[in-house]
C-alpha positions as CSV (number, residue, x, y, z in Angstrom):
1,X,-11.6,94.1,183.4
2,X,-10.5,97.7,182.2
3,X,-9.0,99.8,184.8
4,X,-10.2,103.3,185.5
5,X,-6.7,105.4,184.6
6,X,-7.4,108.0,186.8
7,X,-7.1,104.9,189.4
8,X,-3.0,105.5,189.6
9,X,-3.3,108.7,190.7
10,X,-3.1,108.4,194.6
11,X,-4.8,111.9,195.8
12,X,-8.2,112.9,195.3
13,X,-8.1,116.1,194.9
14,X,-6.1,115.8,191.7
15,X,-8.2,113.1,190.5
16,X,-11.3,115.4,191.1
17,X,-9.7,118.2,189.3
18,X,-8.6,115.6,186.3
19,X,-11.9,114.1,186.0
20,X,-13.6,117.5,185.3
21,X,-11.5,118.1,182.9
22,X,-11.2,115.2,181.0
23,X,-15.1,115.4,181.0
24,X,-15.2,119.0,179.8
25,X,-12.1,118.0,177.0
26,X,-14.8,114.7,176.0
27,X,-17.8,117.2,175.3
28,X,-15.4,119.5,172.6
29,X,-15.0,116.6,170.6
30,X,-17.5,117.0,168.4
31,X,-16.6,120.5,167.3
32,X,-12.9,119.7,167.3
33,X,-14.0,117.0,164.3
34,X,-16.1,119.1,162.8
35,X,-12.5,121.4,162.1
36,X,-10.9,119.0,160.7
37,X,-13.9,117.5,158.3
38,X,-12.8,120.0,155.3
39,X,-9.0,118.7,155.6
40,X,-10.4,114.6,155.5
41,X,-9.3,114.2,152.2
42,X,-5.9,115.9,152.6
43,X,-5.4,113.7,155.7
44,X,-6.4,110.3,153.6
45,X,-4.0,111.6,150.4
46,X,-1.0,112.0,152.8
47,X,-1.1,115.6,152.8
48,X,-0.3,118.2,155.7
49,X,-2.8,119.8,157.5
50,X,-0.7,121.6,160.0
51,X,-0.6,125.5,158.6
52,X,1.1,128.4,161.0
53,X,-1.6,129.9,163.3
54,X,-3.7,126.8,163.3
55,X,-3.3,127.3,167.2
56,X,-5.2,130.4,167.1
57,X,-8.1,128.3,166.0
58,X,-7.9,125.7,169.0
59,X,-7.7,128.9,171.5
60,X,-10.9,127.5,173.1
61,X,-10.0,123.9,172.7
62,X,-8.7,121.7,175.1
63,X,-7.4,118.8,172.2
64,X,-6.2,117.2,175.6
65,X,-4.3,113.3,175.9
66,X,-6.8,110.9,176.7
67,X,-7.0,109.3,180.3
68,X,-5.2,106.2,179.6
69,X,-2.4,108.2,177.5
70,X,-2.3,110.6,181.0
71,X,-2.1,107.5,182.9
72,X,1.0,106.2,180.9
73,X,3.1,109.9,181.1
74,X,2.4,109.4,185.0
75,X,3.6,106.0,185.1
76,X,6.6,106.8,182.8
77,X,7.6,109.5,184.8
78,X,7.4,107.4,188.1
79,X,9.2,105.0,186.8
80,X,11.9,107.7,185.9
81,X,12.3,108.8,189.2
82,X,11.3,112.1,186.9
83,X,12.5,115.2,188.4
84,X,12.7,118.1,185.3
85,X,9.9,117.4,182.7
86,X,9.3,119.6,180.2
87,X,5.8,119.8,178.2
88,X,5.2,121.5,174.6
89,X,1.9,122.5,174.7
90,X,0.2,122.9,178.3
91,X,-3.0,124.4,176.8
92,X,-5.3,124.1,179.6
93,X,-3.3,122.0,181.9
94,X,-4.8,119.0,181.2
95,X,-1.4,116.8,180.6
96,X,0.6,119.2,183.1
97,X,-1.6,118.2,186.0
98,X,-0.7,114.3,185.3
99,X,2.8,115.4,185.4
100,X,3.2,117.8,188.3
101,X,1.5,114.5,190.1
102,X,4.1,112.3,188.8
103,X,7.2,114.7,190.1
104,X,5.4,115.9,193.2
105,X,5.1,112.2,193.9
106,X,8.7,111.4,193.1
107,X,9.7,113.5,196.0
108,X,9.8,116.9,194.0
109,X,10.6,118.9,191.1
110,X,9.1,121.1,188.1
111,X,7.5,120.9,184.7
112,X,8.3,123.3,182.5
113,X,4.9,123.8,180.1
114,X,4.8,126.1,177.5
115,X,1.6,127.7,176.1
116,X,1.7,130.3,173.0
117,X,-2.4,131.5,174.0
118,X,-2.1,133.9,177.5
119,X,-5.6,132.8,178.2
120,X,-4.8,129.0,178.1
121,X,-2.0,129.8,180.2
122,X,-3.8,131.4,182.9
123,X,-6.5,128.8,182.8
124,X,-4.1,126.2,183.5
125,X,-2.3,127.6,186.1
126,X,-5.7,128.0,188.2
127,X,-6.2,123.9,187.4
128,X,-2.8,123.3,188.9
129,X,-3.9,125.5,191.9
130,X,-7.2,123.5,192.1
131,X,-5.4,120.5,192.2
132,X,-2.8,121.8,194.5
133,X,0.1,121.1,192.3
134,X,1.2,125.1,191.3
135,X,4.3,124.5,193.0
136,X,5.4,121.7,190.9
137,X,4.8,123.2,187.4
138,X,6.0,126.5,185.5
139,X,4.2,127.7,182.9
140,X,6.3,129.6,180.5
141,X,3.7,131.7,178.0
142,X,5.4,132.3,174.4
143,X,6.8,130.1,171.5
144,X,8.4,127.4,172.6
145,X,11.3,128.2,170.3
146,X,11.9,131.2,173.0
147,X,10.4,130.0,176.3
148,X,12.6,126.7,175.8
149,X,15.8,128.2,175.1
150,X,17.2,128.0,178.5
151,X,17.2,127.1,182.3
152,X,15.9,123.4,182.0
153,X,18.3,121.5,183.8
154,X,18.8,118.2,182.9
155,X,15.3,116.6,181.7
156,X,13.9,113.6,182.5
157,X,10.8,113.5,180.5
158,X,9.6,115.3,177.6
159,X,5.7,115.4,176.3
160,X,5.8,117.1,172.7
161,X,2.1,117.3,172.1
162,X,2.1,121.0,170.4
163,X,1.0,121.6,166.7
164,X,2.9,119.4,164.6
165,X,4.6,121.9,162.8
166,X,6.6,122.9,165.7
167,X,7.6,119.6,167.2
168,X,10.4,118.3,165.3
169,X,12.2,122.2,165.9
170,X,11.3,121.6,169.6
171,X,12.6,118.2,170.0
172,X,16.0,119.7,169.0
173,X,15.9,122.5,170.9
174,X,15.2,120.4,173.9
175,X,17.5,117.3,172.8
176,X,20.7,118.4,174.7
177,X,19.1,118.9,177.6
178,X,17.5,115.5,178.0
179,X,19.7,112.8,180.2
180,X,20.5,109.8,178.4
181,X,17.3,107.3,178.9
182,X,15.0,110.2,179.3
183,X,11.5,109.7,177.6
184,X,9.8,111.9,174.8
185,X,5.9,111.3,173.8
186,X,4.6,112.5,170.8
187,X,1.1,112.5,170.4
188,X,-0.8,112.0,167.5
189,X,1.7,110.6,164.9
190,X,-0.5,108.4,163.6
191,X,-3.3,110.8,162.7
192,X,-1.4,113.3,160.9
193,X,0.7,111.2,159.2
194,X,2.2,113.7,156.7
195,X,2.5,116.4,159.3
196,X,4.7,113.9,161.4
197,X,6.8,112.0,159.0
198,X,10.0,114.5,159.2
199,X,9.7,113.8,163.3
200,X,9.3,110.4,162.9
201,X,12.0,109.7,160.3
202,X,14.7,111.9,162.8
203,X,13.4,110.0,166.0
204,X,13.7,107.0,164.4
205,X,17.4,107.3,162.8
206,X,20.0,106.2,165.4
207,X,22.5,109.0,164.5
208,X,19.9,111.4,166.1
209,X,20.8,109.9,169.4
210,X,16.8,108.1,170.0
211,X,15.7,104.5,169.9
212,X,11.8,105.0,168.7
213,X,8.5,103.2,168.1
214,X,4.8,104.0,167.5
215,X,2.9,102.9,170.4
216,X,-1.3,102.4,170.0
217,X,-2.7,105.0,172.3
218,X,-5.3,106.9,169.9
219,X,-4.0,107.2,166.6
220,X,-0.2,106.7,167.4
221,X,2.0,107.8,169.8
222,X,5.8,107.7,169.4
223,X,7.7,106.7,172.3
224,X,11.0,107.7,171.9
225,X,14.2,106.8,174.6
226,X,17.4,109.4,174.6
227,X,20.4,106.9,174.2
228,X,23.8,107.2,175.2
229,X,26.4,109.2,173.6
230,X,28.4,106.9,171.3
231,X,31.8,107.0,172.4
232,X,34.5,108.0,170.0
């Protein structure tokens, strides 16, 4: 029998908050398809789709993690003992809210989301006061590229679930923050294929400091684990 994912989440109020908008995020799919229809046959030759300002078109969009793929970050993180979690692209706070659970649950800490549309921002940050989790979460409102340059601590757990074209340029920015054995997810690797393959390829060659796999939430996630620096 399938568990209900929002299940792990011990308070109600968050569930409340997350069920709304997982509900809300489930009712924009069919417009969020109907984007991408014209760029099918790109997609099924191997070609990017990815294009600078494609966020600007997904200002109203929620393109949010599933419930099962928010119920994995939250485990992750648990498991971590997560206490710095940083998160490219917060857009409505969908993903952020199963974090901020995860580290207000571990005793305490922050996630640092960044969000390039204001708007997004600000409606995020009122779904983290709904759920009563402001305290645990920062929003930072920018490109990541600036809002990630400094003051993240050491980082436990990383969610790179912006546009594609930014996440391999992220993940390095980030990298020498991230504590040997921290996490990174990466949505949507197995959809956009072409639009991924330079971040999979760099994940996935040890000399970048990651062991990595493709795990089968949606149309691929990578799961990636910081290793330990190689002596010598």
């Amino acid at each position: 029998m399938k568990t209900e994912p929002l299940t792990v989440l011990p308070d109600a109020r968050v569930r409340a908050v997350l069920r709304r908008l997982h509900d809300e995020a489930d009712r924009q799919v069919p417009s969020v398809l109907l984007h991408f229809l014209p760029k099918l046959p790109r997609m099924l030759l191997g070609r990017r789709v990815d294009a600078p300002g494609t966020e600007r078109d997904f200002a109203d969009k929620y393109i949010a993690i599933e419930r099962d793929q928010g119920a994995f970050c939250y485990l992750t993180a648990r498991a971590l003992h997560a206490r710095t979690i940083v998160e490219f692209g917060t857009s409505f706070g969908v993903s952020t809210l199963w974090l901020a659970a995860a580290v207000r649950d571990n005793g305490g800490g922050r996630v640092i989301g960044t969000e390039l549309v204001p708007e997004k921002a600000r409606r995020a940050q009122a779904n983290l006061e709904e759920a009563g989790l402001a305290s645990f979460a920062e929003i930072r409102v920018g490109d990541a590229m600036d809002t990630l340059q400094a003051d993240l601590g050491e980082v436990d757990f990383m969610l790179n679930d912006g546009f594609p074209l930014r996440a391999l340029d992220v993940l390095k920015l980030v990298a020498p923050a991230l504590r040997p054995g921290a996490v990174v997810v990466t949505d949507n690797v197995g959809v956009f294929k072409a639009d991924y393959r330079d971040y999979v390829a760099y994940v996935r060659d040890p000399r970048h400091g990651f062991a990595s796999m493709t795990i089968p939430f949606r149309a691929g996630t990578e799961y990636s684990v910081r290793q330990p620096a190689r002596p010598g």
